[in-house]
N, C-alpha and C positions, 0 to 999 in steps of 0.2 A: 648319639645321632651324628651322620657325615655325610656332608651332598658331595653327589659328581654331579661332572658335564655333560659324562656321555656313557652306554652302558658299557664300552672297553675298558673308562677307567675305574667304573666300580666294580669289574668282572677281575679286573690284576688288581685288585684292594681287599676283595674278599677272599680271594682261591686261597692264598695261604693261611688265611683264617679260619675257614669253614670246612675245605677241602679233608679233615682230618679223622682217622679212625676216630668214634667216642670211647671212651674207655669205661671196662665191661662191668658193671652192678647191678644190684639187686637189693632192692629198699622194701622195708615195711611201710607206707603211709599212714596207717590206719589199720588196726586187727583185721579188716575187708577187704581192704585196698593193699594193691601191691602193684611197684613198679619195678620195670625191668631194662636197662639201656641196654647193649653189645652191637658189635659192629658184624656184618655178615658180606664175607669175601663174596663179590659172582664171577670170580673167573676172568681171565686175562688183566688183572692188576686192580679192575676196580672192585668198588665194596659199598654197601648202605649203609648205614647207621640205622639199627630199630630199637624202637622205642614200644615200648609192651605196659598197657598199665591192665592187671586183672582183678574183679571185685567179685565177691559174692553176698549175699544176702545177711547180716542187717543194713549195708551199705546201700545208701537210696540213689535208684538213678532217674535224671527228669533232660527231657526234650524240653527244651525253652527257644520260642522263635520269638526273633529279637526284633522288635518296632520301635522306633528306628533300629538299622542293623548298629552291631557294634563288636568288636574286637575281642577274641576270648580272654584275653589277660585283663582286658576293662573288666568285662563278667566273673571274672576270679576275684578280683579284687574288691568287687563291691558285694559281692554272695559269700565271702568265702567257702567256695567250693573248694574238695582237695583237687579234683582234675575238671580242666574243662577244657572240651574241645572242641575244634570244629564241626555242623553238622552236614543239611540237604542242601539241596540246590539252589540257587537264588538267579534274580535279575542282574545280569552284571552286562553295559558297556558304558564304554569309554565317549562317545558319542552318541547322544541322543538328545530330544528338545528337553524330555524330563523324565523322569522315572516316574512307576508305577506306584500306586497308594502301598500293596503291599506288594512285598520282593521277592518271595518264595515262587518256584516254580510250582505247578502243579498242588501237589496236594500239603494241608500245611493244616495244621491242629492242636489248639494251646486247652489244657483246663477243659478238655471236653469239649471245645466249641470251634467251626469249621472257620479257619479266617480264608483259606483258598483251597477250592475246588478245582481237580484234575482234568486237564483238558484231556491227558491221552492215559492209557493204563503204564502203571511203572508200582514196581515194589516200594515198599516204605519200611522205613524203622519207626516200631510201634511201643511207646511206652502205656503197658497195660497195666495199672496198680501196683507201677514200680518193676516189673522187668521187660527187658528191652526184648525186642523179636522181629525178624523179619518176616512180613507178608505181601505177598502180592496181591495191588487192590487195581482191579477193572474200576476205572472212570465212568462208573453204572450207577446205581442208587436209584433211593426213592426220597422226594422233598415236600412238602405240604405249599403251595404256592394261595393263601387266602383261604386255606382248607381246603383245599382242591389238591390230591395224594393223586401226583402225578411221578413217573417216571424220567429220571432224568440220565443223562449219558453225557461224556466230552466230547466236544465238538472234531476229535482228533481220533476216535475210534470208529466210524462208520459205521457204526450200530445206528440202527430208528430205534427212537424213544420220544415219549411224550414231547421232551422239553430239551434244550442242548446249554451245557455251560461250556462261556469260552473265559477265558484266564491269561495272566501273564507266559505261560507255555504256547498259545498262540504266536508270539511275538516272533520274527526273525532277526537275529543278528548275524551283522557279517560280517569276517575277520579280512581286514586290510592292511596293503602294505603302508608302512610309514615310517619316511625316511628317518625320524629322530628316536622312535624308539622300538621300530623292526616290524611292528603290527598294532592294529586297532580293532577295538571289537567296534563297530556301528550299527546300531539299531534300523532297519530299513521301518522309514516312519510308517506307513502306510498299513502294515503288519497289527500298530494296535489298535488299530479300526477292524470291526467285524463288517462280514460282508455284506455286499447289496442283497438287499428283498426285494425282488422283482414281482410277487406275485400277492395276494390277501388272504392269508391263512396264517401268518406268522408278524413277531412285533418283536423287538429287541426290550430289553427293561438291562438296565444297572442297577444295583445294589448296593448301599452301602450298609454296614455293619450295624446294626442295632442293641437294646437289651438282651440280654437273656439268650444266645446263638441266634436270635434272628438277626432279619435281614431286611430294609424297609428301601421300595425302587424310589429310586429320587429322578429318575431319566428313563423315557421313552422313544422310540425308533419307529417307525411302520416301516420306513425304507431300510432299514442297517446303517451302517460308517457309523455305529456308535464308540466312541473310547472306551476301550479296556481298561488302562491305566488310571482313567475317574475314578471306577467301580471297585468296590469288593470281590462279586462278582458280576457276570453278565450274562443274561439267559436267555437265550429264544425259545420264544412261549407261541403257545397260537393265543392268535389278535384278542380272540373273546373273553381272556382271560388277563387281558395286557394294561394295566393302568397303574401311575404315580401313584405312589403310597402304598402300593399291592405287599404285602408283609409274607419273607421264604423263608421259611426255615427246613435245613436239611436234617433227613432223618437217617438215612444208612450212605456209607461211601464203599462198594465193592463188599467184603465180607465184613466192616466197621460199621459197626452201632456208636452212636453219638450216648456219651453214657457219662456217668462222671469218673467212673476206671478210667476212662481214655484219655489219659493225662496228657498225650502227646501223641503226635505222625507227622513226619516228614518223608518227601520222594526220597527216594537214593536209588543206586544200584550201579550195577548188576549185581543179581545175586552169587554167593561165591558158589553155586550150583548150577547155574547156566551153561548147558551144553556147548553153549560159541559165542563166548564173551564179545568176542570182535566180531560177530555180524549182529550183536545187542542192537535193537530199534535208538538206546540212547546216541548208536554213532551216528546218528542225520538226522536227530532232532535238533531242527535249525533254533530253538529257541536257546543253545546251549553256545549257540557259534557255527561255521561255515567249516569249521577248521575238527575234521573226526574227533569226537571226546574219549575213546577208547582206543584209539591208536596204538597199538604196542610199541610206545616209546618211552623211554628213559622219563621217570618222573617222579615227583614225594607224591604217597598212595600212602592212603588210612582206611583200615580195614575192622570193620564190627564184626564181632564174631563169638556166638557159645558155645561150649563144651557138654560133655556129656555128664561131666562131675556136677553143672546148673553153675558153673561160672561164666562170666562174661568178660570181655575184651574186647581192648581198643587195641590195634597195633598202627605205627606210623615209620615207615619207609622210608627215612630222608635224604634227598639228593639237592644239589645244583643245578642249574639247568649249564647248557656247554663245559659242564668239567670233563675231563678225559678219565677220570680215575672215581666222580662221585655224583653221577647223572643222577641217582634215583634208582628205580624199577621200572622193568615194563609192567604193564597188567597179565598178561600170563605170570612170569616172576613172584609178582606178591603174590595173586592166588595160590601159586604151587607150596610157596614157603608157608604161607597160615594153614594149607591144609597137609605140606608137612608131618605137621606137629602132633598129626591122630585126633580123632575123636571130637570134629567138628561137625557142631548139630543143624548150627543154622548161621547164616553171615552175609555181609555184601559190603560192598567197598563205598566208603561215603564221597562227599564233593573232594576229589583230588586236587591235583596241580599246586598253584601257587597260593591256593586259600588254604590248604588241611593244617591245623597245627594242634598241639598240646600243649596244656598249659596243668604245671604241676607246682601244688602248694606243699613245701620240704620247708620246715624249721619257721614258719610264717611268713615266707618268700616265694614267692610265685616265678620258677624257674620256666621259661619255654623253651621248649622243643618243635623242628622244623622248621623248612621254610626260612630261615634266619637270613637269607639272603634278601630276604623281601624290598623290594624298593616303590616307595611310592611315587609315581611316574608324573613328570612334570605337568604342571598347571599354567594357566595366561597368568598368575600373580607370579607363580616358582618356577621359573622354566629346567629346574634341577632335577637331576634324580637322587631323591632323599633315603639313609638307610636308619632303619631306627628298629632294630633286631629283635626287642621285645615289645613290638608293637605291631602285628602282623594287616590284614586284611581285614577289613569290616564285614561281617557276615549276617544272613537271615537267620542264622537255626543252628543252634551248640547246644552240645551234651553235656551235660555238670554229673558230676560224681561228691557225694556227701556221708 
């Protein structure tokens, strides 16, 4: 671990540390598991560093979203998993009055049971009895609200339906400048508040998490400005059906049955088949930041991906941010290179930037990969910028490999 003052002098402390080809192998992990390091030129001097771990079947793989979030090398270390990585999307700023009960964006699914419902449509990576898949799930369904099999929708598709969930995807963040560390994310407060009801047809209800996938409203609204961040979830219902202790359980999310196969779902994407990655709806969902999330620019990209053989993969892209010679990838870049390689059946790129990392267990040592620059950005106790390499980014949702 080493603090700087400022990010110039951690930027001339790191470059010729990190800045450097990795050098090229190819490991067994496990009869299933197989990892792959090499470095990959892109022309005019610079290069990535990719990082490839591929598994196939008896090797078990599980989406685990993390309450409280926590760090993939912490979750390696206490599961021992052989790889575990970064997963979907989460809550993240830097400014706000307090965070959200749970962190995931959009949609988010442990053990069968929904802990966050999708405000708007977005692909997911779906663990179904053990293999990973990507699908595209509409913000639709159907939920039993006190036995009452009503239709429900995200507040963020303009579809009419019975009933509307809103969620931490409602929220707006907005990226600012700041003099001491270049930018901030800030939460615009007013965003985790659902709207006015102006009329008597509808009630807001929140929900917090119960037994067994349900859901029991602990808060009611007739006007709306209800908090989001209370709630599990939060649903506008018509009034006649709107009362404390009303008990929701959801039964389908988009093409997802709530089953005990459904071991996991998290948002992610684009998918790597999207006709125009860069006009993706994810680049102006303000829930993500103010600042385009797909922007083709130089970045560490981690990318899910199967084959036609019924293997699966993780690849990770790593860069620096301001290196001259080891940016990262744009997102066109990693797309073209994983699809490259032939015979890619289904895939999408998980939460990029400066959260994506791997973490791989070699010889009972849990090595990480990417991101190694990572610095954790000054506090009112720590006014320093701290580096601690093997200690990345605290996340909602990582992938374990076993």
């Amino acid at each position: 671990m080493r603090a700087f003052a400022t990010l110039e002098e951690a930027s001339a402390y790191l470059a010729p540390l990190l800045d450097q080809p990795v050098t090229a192998e190819h490991l067994e992990l496990t009869p299933h598991i197989q990892f792959r390091a090499e470095p990959v030129g892109l022309g005019g001097g610079s290069f990535t560093n990719s990082y490839t771990i591929s598994w196939s079947s008896p090797a078990a793989s599980e989406i685990f979203v993390a309450e409280p979030p926590m760090c993939t090398a912490e979750y390696a270390r206490q599961r021992d998993a052989v790889v575990t990585a970064t997963g979907g999307f989460f809550f993240l700023a830097d400014r706000c009055r307090y965070r959200p009960r749970t962190l995931s964006l959009n949609l988010a699914v442990r053990n069968g049971k929904v802990l966050s419902l999708p405000a708007a449509d977005q692909d997911a990576l779906v663990d179904d009895g053990g293999t990973l898949s990507v699908v595209e799930v509409p913000a639709r369904g159907e939920l039993s609200l006190d036995g009452h099999t009503l239709r429900w929708t995200g507040t963020r598709t303009g579809v009419e339906a019975d009933c509307y969930a809103y969620g931490n995807a409602n929220c707006v963040i907005e990226h600012e400048p700041d003099a001491h560390t270049g930018k901030v994310r800030t939460l615009r407060e007013d965003s985790r508040l659902t709207p006015e009801i102006t009329g008597h047809h509808w009630s807001d209800l929140g929900f917090t998490a119960a037994r067994g996938g349900r859901f029991e409203a602990t808060a009611l609204s007739d006007h709306g400005r209800l908090d989001i961040f209370d709630h599990d979830i939060v649903l506008r219902c018509p009034r006649r059906l709107a009362r404390v202790g009303s008990v929701l359980e959801p039964r389908t999310i988009g093409p997802l049955s709530l089953r005990p196969s459904l071991r996991g779902a998290i948002s992610v994407g684009p998918s790597l088949f999207h006709p125009d990655p860069q006009a993706h709806p994810l680049n102006g969902d303000r829930s993500l930041g103010s600042f385009p999330l797909l922007k083709d620019r130089p970045s560490t990209r981690l990318v899910f991906y199967g084959t036609a053989d019924g293997r699966r993969h993780l690849r990770l892209f790593d860069g620096r941010p301001g290196s001259p010679t080891f940016p990262g990838v744009g997102l066109d870049q990693a797309i073209s290179l994983v699809l490259a390689g032939g015979d890619v059946t289904t895939g999408c790129l998980l939460d990029s930037g400066h959260s994506c990392r791997l973490n791989v267990r070699r010889g009972g040592n849990v090595t990480s990969f990417g991101n190694r620059h990572y610095l954790r950005w000054p506090t009112e106790r720590d006014p320093r910028f701290v580096w601690n390499p093997d200690h990345g980014r605290q996340v909602a949702s990582l992938i374990a490999l076993r």
